[in-house]
N, C-alpha and C positions, 0 to 999 in steps of 0.2 A: 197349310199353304195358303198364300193369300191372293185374293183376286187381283188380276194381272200380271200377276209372276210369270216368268220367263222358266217354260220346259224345255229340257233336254235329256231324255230319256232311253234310256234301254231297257226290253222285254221280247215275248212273245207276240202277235196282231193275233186278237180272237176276233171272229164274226158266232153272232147271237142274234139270229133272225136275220133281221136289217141293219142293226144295230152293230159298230165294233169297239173293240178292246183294246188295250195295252197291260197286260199282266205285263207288272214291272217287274225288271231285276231285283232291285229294291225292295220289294214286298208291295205287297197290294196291289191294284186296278184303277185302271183311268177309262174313264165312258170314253167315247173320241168322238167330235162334232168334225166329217171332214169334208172338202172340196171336192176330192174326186175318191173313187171305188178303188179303195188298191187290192186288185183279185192276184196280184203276181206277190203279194208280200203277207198274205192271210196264212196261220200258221206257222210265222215263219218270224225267226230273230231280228229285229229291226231297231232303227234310232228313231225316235220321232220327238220332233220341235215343235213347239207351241207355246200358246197362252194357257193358264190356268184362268176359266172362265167359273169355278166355284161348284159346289157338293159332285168333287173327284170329274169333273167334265171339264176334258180339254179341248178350245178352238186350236186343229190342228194346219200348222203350215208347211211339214216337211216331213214323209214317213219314206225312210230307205232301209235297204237289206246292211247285215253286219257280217 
């Protein structure tokens, strides 16, 4: 994927520490750089929008439930 490509994504939201996830439907994991804490969507199936900001870490702009 190349840097500032346009995400649209479906998986699981993991928290690791401080730090969160996007286990993808697609396979594999995206780090996630975000704006605000989403504690109501942690563990839980979600779409999330973003930039692909480069080495799998996306600037996210948009994380909802599915």
């Amino acid at each position: 994927m190349q840097i500032g490509h346009r995400v649209d994504e479906t998986g699981l939201l993991l928290r690791d520490g401080g730090s969160f996830y996007l286990r993808r439907d697609a396979g594999g994991r995206f780090a996630l750089d975000l704006r605000r804490t989403p504690v109501d969507e942690v563990e839980k199936r979600v779409r999330l929008v973003g930039t692909y900001v480069g080495s799998d870490l996306v600037d996210v702009d948009g994380v909802s439930l599915i």
